[in-house]
One Martini backbone bead per residue (centre of mass of N, CA, C, O) as a GRO file, in nm:
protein
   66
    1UNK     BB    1   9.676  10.340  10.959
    2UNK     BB    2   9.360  10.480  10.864
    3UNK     BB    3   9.069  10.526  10.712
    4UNK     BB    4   8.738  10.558  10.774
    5UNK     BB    5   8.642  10.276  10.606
    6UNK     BB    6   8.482  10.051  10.443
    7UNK     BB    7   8.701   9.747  10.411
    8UNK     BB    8   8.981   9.745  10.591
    9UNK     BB    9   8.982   9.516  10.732
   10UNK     BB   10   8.909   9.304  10.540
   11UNK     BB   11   9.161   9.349  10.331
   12UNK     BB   12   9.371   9.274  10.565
   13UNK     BB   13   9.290   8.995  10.613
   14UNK     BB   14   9.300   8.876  10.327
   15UNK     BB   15   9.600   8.916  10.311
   16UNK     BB   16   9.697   8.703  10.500
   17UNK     BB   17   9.529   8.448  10.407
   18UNK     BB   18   9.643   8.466  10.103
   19UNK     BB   19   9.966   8.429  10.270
   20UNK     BB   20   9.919   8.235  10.535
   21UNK     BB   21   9.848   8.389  10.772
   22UNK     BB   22   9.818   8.433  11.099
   23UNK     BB   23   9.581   8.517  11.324
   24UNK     BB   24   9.581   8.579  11.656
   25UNK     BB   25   9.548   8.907  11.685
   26UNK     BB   26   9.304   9.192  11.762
   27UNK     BB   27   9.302   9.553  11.709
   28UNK     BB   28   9.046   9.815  11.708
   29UNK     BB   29   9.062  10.181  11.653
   30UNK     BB   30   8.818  10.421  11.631
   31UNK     BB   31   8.665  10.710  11.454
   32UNK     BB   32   8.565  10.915  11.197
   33UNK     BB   33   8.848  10.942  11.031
   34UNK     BB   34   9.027  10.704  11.179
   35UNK     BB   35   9.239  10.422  11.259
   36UNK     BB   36   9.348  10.115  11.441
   37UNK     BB   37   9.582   9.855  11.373
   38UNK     BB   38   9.667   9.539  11.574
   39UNK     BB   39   9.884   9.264  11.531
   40UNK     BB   40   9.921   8.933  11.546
   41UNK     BB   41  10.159   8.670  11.436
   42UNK     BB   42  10.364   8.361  11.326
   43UNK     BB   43  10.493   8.469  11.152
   44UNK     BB   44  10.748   8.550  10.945
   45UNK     BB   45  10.835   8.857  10.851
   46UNK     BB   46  10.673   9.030  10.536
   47UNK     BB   47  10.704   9.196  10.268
   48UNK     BB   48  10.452   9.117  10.131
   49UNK     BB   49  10.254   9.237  10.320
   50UNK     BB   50  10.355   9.500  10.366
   51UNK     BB   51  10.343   9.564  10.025
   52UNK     BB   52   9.996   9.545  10.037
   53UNK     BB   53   9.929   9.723  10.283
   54UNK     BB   54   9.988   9.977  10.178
   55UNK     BB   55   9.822   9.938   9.929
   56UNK     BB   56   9.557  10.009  10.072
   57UNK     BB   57   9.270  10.159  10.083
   58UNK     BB   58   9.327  10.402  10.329
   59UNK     BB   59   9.610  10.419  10.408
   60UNK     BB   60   9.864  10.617  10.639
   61UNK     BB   61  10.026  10.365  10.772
   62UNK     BB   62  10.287  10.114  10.789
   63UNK     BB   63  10.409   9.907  11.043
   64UNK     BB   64  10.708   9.670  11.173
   65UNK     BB   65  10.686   9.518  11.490
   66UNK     BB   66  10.925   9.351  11.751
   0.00000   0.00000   0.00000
């Protein structure tokens, strides 16, 4: 869930690219005010992306469902 501002999805797709996880799917739904993105990935998950995620700016939760 995130602050729906420019660049957030940018940065969140970067952030992935980076440490090499493959994005399968992607689902991004906003209003005025927030966001939220679902990804699915084939990597086994990572502690390095879920604390990147979290630092991105404008981040107001992030976590890994199983």
């Amino acid at each position: 869930i995130h602050e729906n501002v420019p660049g957030v999805l940018s940065e969140i797709n970067s952030i992935f690219s980076d440490i090499g996880i493959n994005i399968s799917a992607q689902y991004l739904q906003t209003n005025d005010k927030v966001g939220y993105v679902v990804m699915d990935i084939h990597e086994q998950y990572s502690e390095l992306a879920l604390s990147k995620l979290n630092g991105v700016n404008g981040t107001i939760r992030c976590r890994v469902l199983f």
